[in-house]
C-alpha positions, 0 to 999 in steps of 0.5 A: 365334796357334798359330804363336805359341804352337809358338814359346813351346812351344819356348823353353819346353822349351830352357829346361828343357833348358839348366836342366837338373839342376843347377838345383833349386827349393832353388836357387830359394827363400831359404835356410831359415837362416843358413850357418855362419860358416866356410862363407860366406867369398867369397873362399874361403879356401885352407885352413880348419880349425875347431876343434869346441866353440870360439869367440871373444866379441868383448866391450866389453872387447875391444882391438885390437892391432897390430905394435909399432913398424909405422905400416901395421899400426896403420892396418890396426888404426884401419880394423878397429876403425873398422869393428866400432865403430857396430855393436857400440858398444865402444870397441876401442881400437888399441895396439901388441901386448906380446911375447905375444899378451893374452887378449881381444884381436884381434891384428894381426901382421907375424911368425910367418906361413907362408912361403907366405902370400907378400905379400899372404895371411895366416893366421888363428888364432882361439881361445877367448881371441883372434883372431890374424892374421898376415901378412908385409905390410900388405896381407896383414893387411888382406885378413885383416881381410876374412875376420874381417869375414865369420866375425862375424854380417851384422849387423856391417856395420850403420852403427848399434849391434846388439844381438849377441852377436858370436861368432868361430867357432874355427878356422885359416885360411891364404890367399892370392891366386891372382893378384896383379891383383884389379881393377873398372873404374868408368866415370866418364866416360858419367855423372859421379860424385862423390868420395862414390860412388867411395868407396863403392865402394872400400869395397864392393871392398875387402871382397871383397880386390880391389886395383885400381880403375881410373878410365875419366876420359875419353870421347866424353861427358865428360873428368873430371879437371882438366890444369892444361895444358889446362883447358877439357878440365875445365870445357868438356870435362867439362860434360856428360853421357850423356842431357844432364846437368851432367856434372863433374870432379874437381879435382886435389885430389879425384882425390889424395883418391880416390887415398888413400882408395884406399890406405887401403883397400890398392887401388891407383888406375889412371887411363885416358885413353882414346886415340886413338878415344873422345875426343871430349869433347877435340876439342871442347875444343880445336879445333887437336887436330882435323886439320881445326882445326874442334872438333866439338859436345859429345856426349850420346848412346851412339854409339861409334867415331866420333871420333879424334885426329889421328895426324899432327899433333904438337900430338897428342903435346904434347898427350898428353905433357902429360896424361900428364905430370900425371896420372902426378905424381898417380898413386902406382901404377905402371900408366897405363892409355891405353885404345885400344879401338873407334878405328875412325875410325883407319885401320889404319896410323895406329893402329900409328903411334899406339900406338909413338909413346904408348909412349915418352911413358907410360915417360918418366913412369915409368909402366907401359903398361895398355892394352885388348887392342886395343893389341896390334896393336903390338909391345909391351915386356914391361911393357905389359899388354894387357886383355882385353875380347873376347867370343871366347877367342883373339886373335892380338895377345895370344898375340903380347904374351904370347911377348914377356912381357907378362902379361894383365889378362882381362875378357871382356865376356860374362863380366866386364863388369859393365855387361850385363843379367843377363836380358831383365827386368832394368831397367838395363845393357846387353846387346850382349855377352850376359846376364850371370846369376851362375853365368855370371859365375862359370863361367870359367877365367880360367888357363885361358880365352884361347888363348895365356894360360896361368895363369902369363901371366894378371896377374889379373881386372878388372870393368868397370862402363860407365855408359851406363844408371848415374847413382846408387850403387843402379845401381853396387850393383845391376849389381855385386852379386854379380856383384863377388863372383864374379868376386872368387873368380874371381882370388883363390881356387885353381882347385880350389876352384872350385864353383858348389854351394858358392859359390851356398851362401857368396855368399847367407850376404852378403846380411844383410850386403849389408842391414845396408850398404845395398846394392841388390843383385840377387836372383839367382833362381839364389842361395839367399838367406840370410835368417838363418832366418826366413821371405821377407818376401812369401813366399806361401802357393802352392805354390813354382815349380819348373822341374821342374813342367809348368803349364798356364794358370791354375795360380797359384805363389808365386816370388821374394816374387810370386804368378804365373799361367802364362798357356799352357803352360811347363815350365822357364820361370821367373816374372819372368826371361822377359818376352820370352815372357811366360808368366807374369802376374805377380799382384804381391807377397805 
């Protein structure tokens, strides 16, 4: 026992040692009002300059104007009033913009930006009498519309009418991206999920400006999308599930529904297929695509590794140029992702064979090579694009891809992977690449992280949300939220305007928003939650925890809408994020 208690002594105080100064009890407790509107933009604009005394009423008279003449700006337009209707109950109807911009009015145009809001930033200008946003592309305008949506109360998001007033703060905001790649990851393949939920999700990204979804459609334990060419790798294939559950596909018309509803939401589709490792849901499909000719049984459980193509047989690449060949006709986007990860049952030479021999099949699609990082074992063209998904800050077949010209996607695992644990208590996700709290989600150089990589050879920053442990839209929402958000900022906004303090202050003004969308996001411990300047509900009337406080047992706390008990001894150790030590009882809610 006293062993025991040394240990938790111990861990106590390395606690309070890596929490340090930077972590305070403000940080720890919700925010006592709301942030203002132009201090809670995620991702943070480069330039913001208000204008004192001055704001913009969005009233029932209110219109929406968009570039004359110009079909994407008027679909920006639908989009914006299709998200301000349900809340605000006004009519905002969309109609092309006159030669001046009228008063009263949201003003959506392709002229009169900054050279340097290049094609995907904008500048918005909001007065007394309108709010005006510009931009040289439509993807610029919508990612303008992003911003609006965040200097109007949380309560804008909400899916039925609020009472308001909806008020824009007077100011000028001129943005753009730091790297033009913006993506997420959503495996569908350990868990199926339906069309619904990947549109969900696309409405989710969209609002923080990222730009690519890529769909994993393929693994041990499932294939989830209808090849005409090979159908059982659908209907046989793609009949089961992680844990043993129906699993499913998407028909060749539902992937085209994803593919434009992602478009409308200016983000780009990114399709994997993943090869030559993780594809056992295939052998078992198909027999004569195993060297021995036997298919293997369908798998249900989390193993990796084991499974591979046959290198040597060239059914294997009629096979692939088929699945290619479809998917491609399907994909509007340029890139087709082929995985090649954890092919450890490839030898070592097969798998060079492997790679040179796809290469060739992905260009005569017309399609671009995306691959995981593990592909730069081969010399790649300067057009493939090598993503980073290690837990170490070099690798040699990277800085090798990198000379050639080939520009990198990072998604480190102990930093972007969506799918980690943000601690020891936390109930779903994974944790074989570390925990994953937000300030460490946040706390990375993507310019600047891999040896090699320079910011000019970085295409931009991805999340990967493997679903393993996620079988519902919560599970998306509690793993990606805010860690989305963090990562958001990471491959939008400059470099320099990289700040934990500020950022922890403008990620917790989402959370009305995040309520009025539903969205069941984690209540990191590390962010000052926004609750629009009224009190926690739960809050208890103890004293707050701090990590500055020494406990002994018996002393009871209120933290995080519960009442605690320090069971021994701790300083530094925070109720409800320790159970592997277990120095608090925790005395249930308020």
């Amino acid at each position: 026992m006293k062993t025991s208690r040394t240990r938790r002594l111990g861990r106590a105080l390395a606690v309070l040692a890596l929490i340090g100064a930077s972590t305070t009890a403000a940080q720890l407790t919700p925010a006592a009002a709301a942030t203002p509107a132009l201090q809670s933009i995620v991702p943070v604009p480069v330039s913001v300059t208000a204008a004192a005394g001055v704001s913009f009423p969005l009233v029932s008279t209110t219109k929406i104007v968009t570039e004359a003449g110009s079909a994407p700006a008027k679909q920006v337009g639908d989009y914006l009033a299709g998200v301000l209707r349900p809340s605000t109950g006004f009519a905002l109807p969309v109609s092309d913009a006159p030669a001046s911009v009228p008063s009263d009015s949201i003003a959506l145009l392709l002229s009169g930006a900054p050279a340097s809001v290049g094609a995907q930033g904008y500048q918005l200008v909001s007065s007394a009498s309108s709010v005006t946003i510009r931009a040289t592309t439509a993807d610029g305008l919508f990612a303008g519309v992003q911003t609006l949506r965040q200097l109007l109360p949380g309560s804008i998001e909400s899916p039925s009418a609020q009472p308001g007033p909806w008020s824009v703060p007077g100011a000028t905001v001129l943005d753009y991206p730091r790297f033009g790649y913006r993506g997420a990851m959503l495996d569908v393949a350990r868990h199926f999920h339906p069309v619904s939920t990947v549109k969900r999700y696309l409405d989710q990204l969209a609002q923080y400006k990222i730009n690519a979804l890529h769909l994993h459609l393929a693994d041990d334990q499932g294939w989830r999308l209808q090849i005409d060419s090979w159908p059982k790798l659908a209907t046989y294939g793609g009949s089961t599930q992680v844990g043993g559950g129906a699993g499913g596909y998407y028909t060749k018309a539902q992937y085209t529904e994803i593919v434009d509803y992602a478009a409308s939401r200016h983000i780009t589709i990114i399709p994997e297929i993943d090869m030559p490792g993780h594809v056992n849901a295939a052998l078992a499909s198909y027999a004569e695509l195993n060297c021995n000719g036997v298919a293997p049984a369908l798998r249900t459980d989390t193993a990796v590794g084991y499974s591979s193509l046959c290198i040597s047989k060239d059914i294997t690449y009629t096979f692939i140029a088929d699945v290619l060949r479809e998917l491609a006709a399907l994909t509007p986007g340029p890139y087709l992702h082929i995985g090649g990860d954890e092919a450890s049952s490839t030898s070592a030479s097969d798998y060079l064979t492997f790679v040179n021999k796809v290469l060739p099949l992905v260009a005569a699609t017309g399609k671009q090579v995306v691959g995981w990082h593990d592909i730069a074992k081969a010399t790649l063209p300067a057009s493939a694009t090598p993503q980073f998904w290690g837990t170490t800050t070099s690798d040699a077949g990277v800085s090798a891809a990198v000379s050639r010209g080939s520009k990198v996607i990072l998604s480190p695992a102990n930093k972007a992977y969506l799918d980690m644990k943000y601690n020891s208590s936390t109930p779903i996700g994974l944790s074989w690449a570390g925990y994953i709290e937000v300030q460490d989600a946040y706390g990375w150089n993507p310019g600047a992280y891999l040896s090699g990589v320079g910011e000019s050879a970085v295409r931009g920053v991805e999340s990967p949300l493997w679903t393993e442990t996620v079988t519902k839209p919560a599970d998306i929402d509690y793993l990606a939220f805010p860690r989305l958000a963090a990562h958001a900022e990471l491959g939008w906004s400059p470099w320099s305007t990289h700040d934990w303090t500020t950022f922890r202050t403008r990620l917790g003004a989402q959370a009305p928003r995040w309520v009025a969308q539903g969205i069941n996001f984690y209540r990191s411990t590390q962010v000052a939650w926004d609750t629009g300047g009224t009190t926690n509900p739960g809050t208890c009337t103890d004293p707050a925890w701090s990590a500055s406080q020494v406990y002994t047992g018996g002393n009871v706390v209120s933290h995080n809408g519960h009442k605690w008990t320090a069971k021994w001894w701790t300083q530094g150790e925070e109720p409800g994020t320790t159970g592997q030590w277990g120095v608090w009882t925790d005395n249930g809610t308020c």
